[in-house]
N, C-alpha and C positions, 0 to 999 in steps of 0.2 A: 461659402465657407462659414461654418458654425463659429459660436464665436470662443468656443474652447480652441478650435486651431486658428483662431485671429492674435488669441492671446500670445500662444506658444509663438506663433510666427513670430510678432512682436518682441518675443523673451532672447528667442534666439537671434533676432535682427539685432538687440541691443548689447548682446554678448558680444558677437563678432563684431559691432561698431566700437565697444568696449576695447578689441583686442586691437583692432588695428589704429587707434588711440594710443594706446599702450607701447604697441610696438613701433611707434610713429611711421604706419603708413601712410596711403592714403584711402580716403574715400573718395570712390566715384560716382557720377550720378547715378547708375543703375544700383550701387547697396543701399541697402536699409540704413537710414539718419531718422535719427529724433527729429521731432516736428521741429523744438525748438531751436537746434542746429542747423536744420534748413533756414529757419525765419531770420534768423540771427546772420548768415551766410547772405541770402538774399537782400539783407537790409545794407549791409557792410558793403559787398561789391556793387550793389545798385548804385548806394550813394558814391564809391570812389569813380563809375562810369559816369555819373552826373557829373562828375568833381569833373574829371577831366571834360569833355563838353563845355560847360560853362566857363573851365580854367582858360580858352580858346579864345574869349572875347576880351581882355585887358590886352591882348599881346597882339592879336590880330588887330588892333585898332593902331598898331603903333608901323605896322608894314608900309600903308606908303610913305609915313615920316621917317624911318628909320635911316640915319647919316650917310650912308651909301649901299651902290646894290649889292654888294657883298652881304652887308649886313641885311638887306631885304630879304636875300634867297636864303639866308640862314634862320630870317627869320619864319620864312613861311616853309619852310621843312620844320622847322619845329611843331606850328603852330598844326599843320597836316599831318607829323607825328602825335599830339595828342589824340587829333578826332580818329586816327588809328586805335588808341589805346584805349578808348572810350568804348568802339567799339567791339575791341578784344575781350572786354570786363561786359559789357551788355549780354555777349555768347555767352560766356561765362555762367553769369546771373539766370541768362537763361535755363541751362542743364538744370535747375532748382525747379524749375516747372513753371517759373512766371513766365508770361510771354513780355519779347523784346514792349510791344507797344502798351503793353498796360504799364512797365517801367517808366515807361515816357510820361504818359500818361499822371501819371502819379509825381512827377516832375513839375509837368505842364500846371497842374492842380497846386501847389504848392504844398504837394502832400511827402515830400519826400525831401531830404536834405544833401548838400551839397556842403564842400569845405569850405569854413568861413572867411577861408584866406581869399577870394577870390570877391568878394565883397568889396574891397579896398582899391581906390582908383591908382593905373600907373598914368601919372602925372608929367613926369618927363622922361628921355630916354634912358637915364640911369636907372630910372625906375625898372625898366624892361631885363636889367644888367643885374639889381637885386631881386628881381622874380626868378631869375634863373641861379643865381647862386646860393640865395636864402631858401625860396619856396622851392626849387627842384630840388635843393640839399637838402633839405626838411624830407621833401618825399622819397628821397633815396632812404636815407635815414632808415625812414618807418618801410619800406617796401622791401626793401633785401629780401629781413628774414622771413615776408610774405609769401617770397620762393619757395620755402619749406610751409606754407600752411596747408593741412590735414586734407584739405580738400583740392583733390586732383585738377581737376580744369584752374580754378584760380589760381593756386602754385605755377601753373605750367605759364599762364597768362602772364604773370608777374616777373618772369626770367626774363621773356622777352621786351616787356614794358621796361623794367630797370634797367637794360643795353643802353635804350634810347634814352633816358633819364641822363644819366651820366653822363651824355654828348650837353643834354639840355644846362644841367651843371656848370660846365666847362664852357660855353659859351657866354654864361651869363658873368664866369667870372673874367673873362677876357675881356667884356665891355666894360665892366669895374673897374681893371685893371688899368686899360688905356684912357679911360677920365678920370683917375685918380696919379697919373703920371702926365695927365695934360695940363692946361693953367690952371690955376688957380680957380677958377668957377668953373670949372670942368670937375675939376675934386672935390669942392662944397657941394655940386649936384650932386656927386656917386656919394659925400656924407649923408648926404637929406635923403638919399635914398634908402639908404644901410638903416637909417635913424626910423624909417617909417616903416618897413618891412620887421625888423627884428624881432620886435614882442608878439608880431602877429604870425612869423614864422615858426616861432615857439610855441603859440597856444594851436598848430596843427597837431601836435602830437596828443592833443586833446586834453579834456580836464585835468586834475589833479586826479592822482589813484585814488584816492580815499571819496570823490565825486563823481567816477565814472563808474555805472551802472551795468557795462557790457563786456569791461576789463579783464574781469579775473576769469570771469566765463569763459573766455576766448582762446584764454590763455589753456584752461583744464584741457579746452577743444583740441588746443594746438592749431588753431585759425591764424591766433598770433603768437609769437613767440617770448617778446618782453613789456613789462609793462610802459604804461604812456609818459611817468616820469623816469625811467633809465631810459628810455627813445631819446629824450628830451635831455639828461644829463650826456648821452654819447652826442649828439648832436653838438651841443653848446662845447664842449674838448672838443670837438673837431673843428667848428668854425673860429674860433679862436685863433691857433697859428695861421689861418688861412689870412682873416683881417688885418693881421697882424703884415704881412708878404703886401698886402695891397699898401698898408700907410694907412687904412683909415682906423676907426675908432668902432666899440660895439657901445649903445646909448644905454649904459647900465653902470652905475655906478656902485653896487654892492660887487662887480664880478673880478673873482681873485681866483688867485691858484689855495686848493687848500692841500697841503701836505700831508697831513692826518686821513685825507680821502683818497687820494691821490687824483681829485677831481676839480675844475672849476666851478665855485660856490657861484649862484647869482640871485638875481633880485627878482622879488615877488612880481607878477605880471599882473595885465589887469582884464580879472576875470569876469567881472563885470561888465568890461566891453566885450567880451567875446562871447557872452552868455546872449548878450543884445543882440549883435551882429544875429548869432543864432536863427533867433527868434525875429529877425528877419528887421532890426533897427540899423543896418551897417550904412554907411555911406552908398553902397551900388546897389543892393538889394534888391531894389523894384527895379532899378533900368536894367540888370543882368535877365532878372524874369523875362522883363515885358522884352527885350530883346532878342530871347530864347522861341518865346511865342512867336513874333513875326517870324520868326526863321523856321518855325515850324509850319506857319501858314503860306507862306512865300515856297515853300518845299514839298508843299503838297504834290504839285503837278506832275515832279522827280518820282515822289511815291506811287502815286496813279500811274505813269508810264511804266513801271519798273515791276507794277504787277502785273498789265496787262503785256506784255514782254513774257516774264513767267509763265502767265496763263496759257500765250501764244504757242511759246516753245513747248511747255508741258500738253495741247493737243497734239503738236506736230509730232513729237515724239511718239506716245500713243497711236495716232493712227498709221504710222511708221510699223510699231511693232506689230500691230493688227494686221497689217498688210503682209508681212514677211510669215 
């Protein structure tokens, strides 16, 4: 190909990605995307499949304590619902052209980032009860309108991902609910949990607009649909009447009803620590990693098996049709 018709290819790949933009289709892996909306794409769903992966080990630690087996088996369908959705966004991420193991890889490496909500230890079982009501509602929040993002495989991945969310939701407020209607330290623990999760449920919707770098971009794309402070303002009106149904308290004291917005005002969060967590100073940081690794090396043998299995099956077949 000369490079007069690389160019033109190019002109008209960006036209039709232009239209179907416009016309909020979608793109699929086989059309022509900007380099940049690939990189931007690959970077977003890599990390939300990281997210969930790592999001696996707070909650999983908490299965064989968990106060009965009810709550066990609820809790390990959850926990086996994540590494499902982890790996729905990995295929995902794939169709971009990375491969699944160099995502990892890049994980493994500490080259790739994961949500900093998942840095923070669940300490006791309420804890388990605001992971699911706070940080599931958080990710419902941001994920819905992900449904609808430009890019065909992810939208499609994200339907089925938020079904299960919304169970995850609902579970976590049902444990809230029953230690916040039990004695008295049974409700102080679902307060100190509500109290520990909130600010750090909030900065998932990510920086301030005016500090996020990937934001507005996303949005032109139509990857995302609204920015990280309206995620974050519908959020906080939603969790609101919900605390309120439990009895307990949100740990903010600037947050009111404002009539002129018709929105709940609240209080500055602290960006600061989330910039750290980031940058990898959070409380679990390294035990998340380094327990990420062992699982990784511990799981080799699963990988080694499962290709030579493929390999097996993929001559048998072969010499199947050779045969015939």
């Amino acid at each position: 190909m000369t490079d007069q018709e690389a160019t033109q290819q190019e002109t008209t790949g960006q036209e039709y990605f232009d239209h179907l933009i416009e016309q909020d289709s979608r793109v699929e892996p086989r059309d022509w995307m900007p380099e940049a909306y690939r990189k931007t794409l690959t970077r977003q769903v890599s990390q939300h499949a990281h997210s969930e992966i790592i999001g696996m080990q707070p909650e999983a630690n908490w299965i064989t304590r968990a106060p009965s087996l009810k709550r066990k088996a609820i809790l390990m369908a959850k926990v086996q619902d994540e590494a499902g959705h982890g790996l729905y966004l990995y295929s995902a991420a794939e169709t971009l052209g990375t491969p699944r193991d160099v995502l990892n890889q890049q994980l493994l490496d500490g080259k790739a980032k994961y949500s900093s909500i998942f840095n923070y230890p669940a300490r006791t079982w309420a804890d388990i009860g605001a992971i699911g009501w706070l940080v599931d509602g958080a990710a419902i929040c941001n994920q819905v309108p992900l449904c609808r993002a430009s890019y065909g495989p992810y939208g499609r991945a994200m339907v089925r991902i938020c079904k299960e969310e919304s169970f995850h939701q609902r579970q976590g407020w049902e444990i809230l609910y029953e230690l916040s209607n039990g004695t008295p330290e049974q409700k102080q623990m679902a307060q100190d949990a509500v109290n520990r999760f909130y600010g750090p449920a909030l900065q998932m919707f990510g920086p301030p607009d005016a500090d996020s770098p990937h934001s507005q971009q996303s949005m032109d794309w139509k990857i995302k649909r609204f920015s990280n402070d309206d995620l974050r303002q519908r959020f906080v009106d939603m969790i609101v009447p919900q605390v309120e149904a439990l009895g307990l308290t949100l740990p903010d004291p600037d947050l009111k009803w404002n009539e002129d917005r018709g929105h709940y005002d609240y209080g500055e969060l602290d960006w600061e620590e989330f910039f750290a967590v980031i940058k990898g100073q959070g409380p679990c940081n390294r035990q998340r990693m380094q327990r990420r690794r062992e699982a990784h090396r511990e799981g080799a043998w699963v990988r080694e098996a499962a290709a030579a299995y493929a390999e097996k099956t993929s001559q048998t077949a072969a010499s199947a049709l050779i045969g015939a």
